[in-house]
N, C-alpha and C positions, 0 to 999 in steps of 0.2 A: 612867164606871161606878164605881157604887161597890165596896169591899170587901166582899163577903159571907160571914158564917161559913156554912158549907155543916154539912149535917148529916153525922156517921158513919155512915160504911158500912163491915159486917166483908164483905172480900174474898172472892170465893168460890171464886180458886184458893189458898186457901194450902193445905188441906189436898191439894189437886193435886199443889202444891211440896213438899210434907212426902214425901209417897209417889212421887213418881218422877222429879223435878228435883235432888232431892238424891240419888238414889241415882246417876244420870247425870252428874253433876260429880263426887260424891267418883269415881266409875268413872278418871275420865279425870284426877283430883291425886292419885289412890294408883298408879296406874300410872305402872312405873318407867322404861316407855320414854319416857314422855309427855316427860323433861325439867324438870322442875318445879326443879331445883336445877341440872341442865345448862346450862352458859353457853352460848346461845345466841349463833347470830353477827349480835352486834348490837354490836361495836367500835368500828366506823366510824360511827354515826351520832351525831351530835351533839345531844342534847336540854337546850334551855335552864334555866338555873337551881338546878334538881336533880338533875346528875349523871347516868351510867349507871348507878345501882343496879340497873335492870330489868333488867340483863344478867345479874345473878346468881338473877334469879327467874320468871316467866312466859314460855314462849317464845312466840313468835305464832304458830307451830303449833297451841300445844295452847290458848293463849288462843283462837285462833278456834273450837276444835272444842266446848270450855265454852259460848260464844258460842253456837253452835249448837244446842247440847242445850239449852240455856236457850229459847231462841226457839221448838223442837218444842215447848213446853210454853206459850208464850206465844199459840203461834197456834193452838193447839184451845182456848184460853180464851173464853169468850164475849164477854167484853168486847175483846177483837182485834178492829180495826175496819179493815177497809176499803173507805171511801167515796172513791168512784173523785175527785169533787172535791174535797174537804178535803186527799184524799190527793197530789192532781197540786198544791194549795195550795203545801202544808209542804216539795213537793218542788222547786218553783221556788224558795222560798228559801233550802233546800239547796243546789242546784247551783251556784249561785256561792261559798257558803262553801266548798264543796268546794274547787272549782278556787282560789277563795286561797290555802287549803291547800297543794295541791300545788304553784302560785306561788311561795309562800316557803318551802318547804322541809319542812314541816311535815307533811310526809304524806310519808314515806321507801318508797323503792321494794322493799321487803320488803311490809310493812304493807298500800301500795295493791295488791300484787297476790294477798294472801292476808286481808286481813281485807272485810267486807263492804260496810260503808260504806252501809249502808242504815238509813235514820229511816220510824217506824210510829207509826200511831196508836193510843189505849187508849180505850175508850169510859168516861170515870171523869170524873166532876165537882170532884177534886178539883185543885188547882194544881200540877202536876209535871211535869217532865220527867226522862230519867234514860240514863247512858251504860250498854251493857252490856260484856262483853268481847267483844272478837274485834269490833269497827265497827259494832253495833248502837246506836241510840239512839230510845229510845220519849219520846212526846210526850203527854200529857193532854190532853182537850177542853177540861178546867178551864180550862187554859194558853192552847188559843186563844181563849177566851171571856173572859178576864180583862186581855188583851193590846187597848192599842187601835190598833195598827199595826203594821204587816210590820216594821216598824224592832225594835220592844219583841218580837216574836215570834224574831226572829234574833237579837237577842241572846242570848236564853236558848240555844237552836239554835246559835250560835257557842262559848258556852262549854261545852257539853256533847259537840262537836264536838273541841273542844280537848282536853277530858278524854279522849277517845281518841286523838287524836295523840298527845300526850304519855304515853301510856300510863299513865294513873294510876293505874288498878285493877292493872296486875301489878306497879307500884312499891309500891302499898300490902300488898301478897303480900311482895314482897321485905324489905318494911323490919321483918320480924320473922321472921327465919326460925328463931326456939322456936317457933313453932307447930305446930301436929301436921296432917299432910295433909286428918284431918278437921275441924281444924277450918277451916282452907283453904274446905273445899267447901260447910262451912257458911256460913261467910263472903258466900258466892258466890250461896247460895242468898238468903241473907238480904239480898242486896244488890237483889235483885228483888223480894222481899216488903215489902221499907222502901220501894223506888221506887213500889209500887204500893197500899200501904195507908194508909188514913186512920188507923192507931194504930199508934205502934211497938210497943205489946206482939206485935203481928200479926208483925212481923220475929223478935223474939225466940222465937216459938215455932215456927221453924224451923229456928233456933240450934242444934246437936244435939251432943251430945259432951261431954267433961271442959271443952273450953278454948271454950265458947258465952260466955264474957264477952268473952275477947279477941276472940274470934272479933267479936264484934257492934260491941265498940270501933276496928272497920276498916270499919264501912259508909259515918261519914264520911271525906268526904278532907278530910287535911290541910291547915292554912290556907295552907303553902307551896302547895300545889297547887290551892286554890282561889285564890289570887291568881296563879300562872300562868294557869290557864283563862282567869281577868279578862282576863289581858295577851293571851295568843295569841288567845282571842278579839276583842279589841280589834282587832288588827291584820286578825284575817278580816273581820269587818265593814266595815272602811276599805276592805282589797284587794275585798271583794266589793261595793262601793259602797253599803252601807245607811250611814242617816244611826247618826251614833255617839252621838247623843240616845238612842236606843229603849234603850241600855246603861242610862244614866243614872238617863232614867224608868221603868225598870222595875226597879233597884233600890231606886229610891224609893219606887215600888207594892209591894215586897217587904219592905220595910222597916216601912213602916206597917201592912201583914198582923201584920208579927211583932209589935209592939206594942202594937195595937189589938184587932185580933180572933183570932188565930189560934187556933182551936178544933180541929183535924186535919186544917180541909183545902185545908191549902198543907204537906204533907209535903214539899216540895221545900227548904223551909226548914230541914228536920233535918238533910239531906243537905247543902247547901249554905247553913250560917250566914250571916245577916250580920252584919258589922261595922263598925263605923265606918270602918274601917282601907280597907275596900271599898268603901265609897259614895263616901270623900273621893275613892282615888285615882280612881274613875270621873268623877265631878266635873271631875278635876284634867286627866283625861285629855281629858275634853271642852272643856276653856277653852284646853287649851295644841295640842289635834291638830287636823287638817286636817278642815273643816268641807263636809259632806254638807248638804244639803238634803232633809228630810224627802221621799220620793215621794208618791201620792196614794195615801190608804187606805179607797177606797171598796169594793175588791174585799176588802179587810181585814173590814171593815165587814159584808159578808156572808156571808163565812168566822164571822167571830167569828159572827153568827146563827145559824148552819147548827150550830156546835158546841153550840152552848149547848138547843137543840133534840135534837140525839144525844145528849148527857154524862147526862142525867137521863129515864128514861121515864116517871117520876111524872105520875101525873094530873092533881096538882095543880103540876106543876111546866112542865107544859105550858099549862096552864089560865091560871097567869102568863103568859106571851109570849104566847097567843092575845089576851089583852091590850092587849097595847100598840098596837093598829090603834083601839082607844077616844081620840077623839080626839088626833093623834099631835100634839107641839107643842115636839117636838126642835129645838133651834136650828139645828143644823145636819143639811145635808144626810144623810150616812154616820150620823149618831143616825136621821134615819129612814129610810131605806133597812133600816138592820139593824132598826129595829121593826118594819118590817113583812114584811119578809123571816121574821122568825120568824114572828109573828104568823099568815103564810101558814103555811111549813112546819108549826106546832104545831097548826094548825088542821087539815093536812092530815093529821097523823099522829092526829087523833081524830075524822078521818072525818067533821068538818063542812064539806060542800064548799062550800058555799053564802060563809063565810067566808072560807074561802081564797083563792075564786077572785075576792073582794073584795077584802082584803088583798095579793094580788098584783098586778091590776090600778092598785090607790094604789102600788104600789111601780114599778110599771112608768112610769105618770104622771109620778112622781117622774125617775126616772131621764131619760126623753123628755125633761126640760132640759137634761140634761148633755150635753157634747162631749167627745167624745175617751177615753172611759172604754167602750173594746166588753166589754172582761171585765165590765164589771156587765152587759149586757143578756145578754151570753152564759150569767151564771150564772142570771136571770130566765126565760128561755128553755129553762133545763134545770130549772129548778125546775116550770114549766108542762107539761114536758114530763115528770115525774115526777108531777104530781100528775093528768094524765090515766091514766098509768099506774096509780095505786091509784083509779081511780074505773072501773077496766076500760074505758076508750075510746081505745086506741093509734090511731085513727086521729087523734084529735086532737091526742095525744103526737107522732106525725109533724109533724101541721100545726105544732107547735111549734119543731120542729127546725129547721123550712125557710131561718130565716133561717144557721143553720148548716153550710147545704150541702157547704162546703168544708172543713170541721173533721176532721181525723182524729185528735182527741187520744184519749186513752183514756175520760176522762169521757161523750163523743161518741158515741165507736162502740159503748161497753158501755152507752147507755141504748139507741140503735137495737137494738140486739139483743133488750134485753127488751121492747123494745115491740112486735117481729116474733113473739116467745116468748107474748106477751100477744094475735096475730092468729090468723089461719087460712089468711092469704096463704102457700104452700106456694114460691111466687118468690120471696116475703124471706125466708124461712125459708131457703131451700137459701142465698142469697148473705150471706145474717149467716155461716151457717154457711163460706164460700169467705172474709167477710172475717177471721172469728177463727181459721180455721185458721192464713194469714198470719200472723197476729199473736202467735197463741202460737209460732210456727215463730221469730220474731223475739224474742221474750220467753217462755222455756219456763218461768219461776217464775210465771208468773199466774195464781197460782190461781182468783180468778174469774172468769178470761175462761174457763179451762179447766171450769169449771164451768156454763157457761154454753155452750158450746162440748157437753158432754156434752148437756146435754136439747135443743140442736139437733138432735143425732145422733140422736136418740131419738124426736122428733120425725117426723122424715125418715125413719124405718123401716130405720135403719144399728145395731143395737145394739152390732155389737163396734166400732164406731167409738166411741160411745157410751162404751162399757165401759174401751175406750182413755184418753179423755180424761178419766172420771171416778179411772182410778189416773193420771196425768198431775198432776190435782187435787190428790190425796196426794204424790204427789211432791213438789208446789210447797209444801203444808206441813207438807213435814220426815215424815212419816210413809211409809218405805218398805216399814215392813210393810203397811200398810194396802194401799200398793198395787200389792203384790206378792198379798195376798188377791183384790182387783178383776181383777188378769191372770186368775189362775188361775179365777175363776169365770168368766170371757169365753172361757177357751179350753175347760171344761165345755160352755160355750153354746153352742161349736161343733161339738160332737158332737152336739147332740141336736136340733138342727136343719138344714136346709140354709143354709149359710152361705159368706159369701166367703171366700174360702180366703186369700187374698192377706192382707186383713187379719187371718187368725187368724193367718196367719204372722209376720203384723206383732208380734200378741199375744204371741208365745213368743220371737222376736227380742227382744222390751223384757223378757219375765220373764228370759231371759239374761241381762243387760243387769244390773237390779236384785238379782234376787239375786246376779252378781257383787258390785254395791256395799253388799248389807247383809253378805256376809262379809269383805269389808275390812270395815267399818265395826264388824264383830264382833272381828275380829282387832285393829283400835285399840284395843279397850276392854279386849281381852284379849292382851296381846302374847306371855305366857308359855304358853298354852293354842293348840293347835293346833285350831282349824275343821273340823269334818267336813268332808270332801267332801261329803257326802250334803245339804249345804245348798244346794249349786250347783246339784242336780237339778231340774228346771222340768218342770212337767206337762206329757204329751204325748198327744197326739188318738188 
């Protein structure tokens, strides 16, 4: 694939982040309980290269609760994406960088039990990835659509991975401590608005304060700490068995970005320089380290399709990938599979069915050669069984699934749902509804199983079940007011109807519940200021 300059796009949370991202970090770096200059007990852990300087600067308390407030602002962004497979993707090869991590050391038993450790996706076409504080780290569709194997995709994903072990963003805090708390939080701010803008001025006018130069001359990391990421990522990719090629060649693919075309959009490059200094040792590390064999990236192959079809909703940028099913004459297999897997998707997302259901079929043909490769038919299978969905015939979304019987992953069970949501069968409707309750009971942050979960209920003629699941939904992201309003209107609805008591009860047991945690969550922000009581009060029938 080649390099493409991508055109600019002004972002459309910055003015989101100007107005209530920065008001919520500086909250929590001007607050004197928060620790901000408190040496944290972090003595004992030994962090390679660069010292304990973090000990004198970000505690992972109040690093995660930053973290936090950043991400409430990330996930009502419209561009927050989540697609139940791209997302079960990114997260398989997550989970063994993980556990390297904690393998070698690298993930200190403070951190893995108070920071998050959770990777999301951004629906942005531009090339980035990016660490946040407190164990967040968001990923670009750019990035999976420019990557052409799980190898070159974990690299990026290991080094950014590393930037959080290592904790670089509160050593980059510490390693200046004239700065002023605001501009700390500017900093903080602006570290999100660079990870996610195609123009740095877009970071700079988030900047806010007397010290918004230094402040902004902290969004990169330093080259000491981008050549550690190199190295400890280095190391996760070996412990997690991806080939150590994908390092290689995807500095290489980054390097010729920066060179050749870079027009805005590979912002990842601002953040993370390259240099020569980087590419050699990658090189070096690859001729002299213990050698991986590349795995098959056929399932890569239509990950990167599926991205590059989300990242852009352009009509003409769809109009391209519907495309590529025009005589496909890819040499290799995974060149056409991902053509026509777009080709299908871009087709189905502009409501030519007729197309798609051609383009899927050559792709499916395609695949009926291969052996031993079930995640490609399984992702064929849910692509068919999506594109019956937007053509309104769930019954033939079912017939699609069929070869899937036994699958309970999330991808799986959240397309059965909406194809029961998209019926009138009132037997699948009640048992969708029996399996997501499970499910959210076993993962309470899901916010769209939980949302999905809500118009079963509603469906089904249960509304404060409904009403439940839909503040449940705000709960999962990060908005506790939101769903401390949803209580309260659900236990309204039970005065003015006949209702189950048992569930209203439920309803004022959970408003207890949250408005307990939005006044801690108000007393964090405010340590010196006492809480009414009169916030704990929960409306009653």
């Amino acid at each position: 694939m080649s390099l493409m300059t991508l055109p600019r796009r002004r972002p459309s949370f910055v003015v989101l982040v100007r107005k209530r991202a920065l008001a919520s970090a500086a909250a929590l770096l001007l607050c004197p309980a928060a620790g901000i200059y408190a040496p944290p007990a972090l003595a004992q852990i030994n962090l390679p290269s660069l010292g304990d300087s973090v000990s004198e600067g970000l505690g992972v308390g109040t690093e995660r609760r930053i973290g936090d407030q950043i991400m409430r602002e990330i996930r009502v962004d419209p561009d927050y994406l989540d697609d139940p497979l791209l997302l079960e993707y990114i997260q398989q090869l997550w989970a063994p960088l993980m556990a390297a991590a904690r393998q070698n050391g690298h993930i200190v038993p403070e951190t893995n039990e108070r920071f998050a450790w959770e990777i999301f996706l951004v629906r942005d076409r531009n090339v980035n990835a990016f660490a946040l504080p407190g164990g967040f780290v968001g990923v670009h569709l750019g990035l999976i659509a420019m990557t052409t194997s799980r190898d070159e995709l974990a690299s990026v994903m290991a080094h950014e991975l590393s930037h959080v072990t290592q904790r670089h963003v509160a050593r980059r805090i510490a390693s200046d401590s004239r700065q002023s708390m605001m501009a700390l939080a500017g900093m903080l701010v602006g570290l999100l608005a660079a990870a996610r803008s195609s123009s740095p001025d877009a970071a700079n006018a988030v900047l806010v304060g007397s010290q918004a130069v230094a402040a902004q001359g902290q969004l990169n990391f330093s080259r000491d700490m981008e050549r550690e990421a190199d190295r400890v990522g280095y190391g996760l990719l070996t412990g997690a068995g991806f080939a150590t090629s994908g390092m290689a060649s995807m500095f290489e693919k980054l390097d010729q970005a920066y060179h050749l075309n870079d027009s805005g959009g590979y912002p990842y490059l601002r953040t993370h320089p390259m240099t020569s200094e980087r590419i050699g040792d990658a090189r070096e590390r690859l001729a002299t380290g213990p050698s991986v064999p590349p795995q098959s990236s056929l399932e890569h192959a239509l990950m990167q399709a599926r991205a590059k079809v989300l990242m852009d909703a352009r009509a003409e940028a769809w109009q391209q990938l519907q495309a590529l099913d025009a005589g496909v004459r890819q040499p290799g297999v995974g060149e056409r599979l991902s053509a026509l897997y777009a080709s299908a998707f871009a087709s189905m997302k502009m409501r030519n069915w007729p197309r798609a259901e051609t383009a899927l079929n050559s792709a499916q043909a395609v695949a009926d050669l291969i052996s031993g490769e079930p995640r490609v038919h399984r992702a064929l299978s849910l692509l068919r069984a999506e594109l019956a969905l937007a053509r309104a015939q769930p019954l033939q979304g079912q017939q699609a699934l069929l070869p899937l019987a036994g699958d309970r992953s999330r991808p799986v069970v959240l397309q059965r749902v909406q194809l029961a949501l998209a019926g009138d069968d009132r037997a699948q409707l009640q048992q969708s509804a029996d399996t997501l309750q499970t499910w959210v009971t076993l993962d309470r942050h899901d916010a769209l199983a939980w949302g999905l979960l809500a118009q079963l209920w509603e469906r089904l003629d249960h509304p404060l079940r409904s009403v439940r699941a839909q503040a449940e939904t705000r709960v999962a992201l990060g908005d506790i007011v939101g769903a401390i309003d949803r209580l309260r209107s659900g236990i309204r609805l039970s005065r003015s109807r006949e209702a189950d008591q048992v569930e209203a009860a439920v309803l004022e047991s959970r408003l207890r519940a949250l408005l307990a945690a939005r006044r801690q969550e108000l007393q964090d922000l405010n340590p010196r200021r006492e809480i009414p009581a009169g916030v704990d009060e929960p409306v009653t029938r």
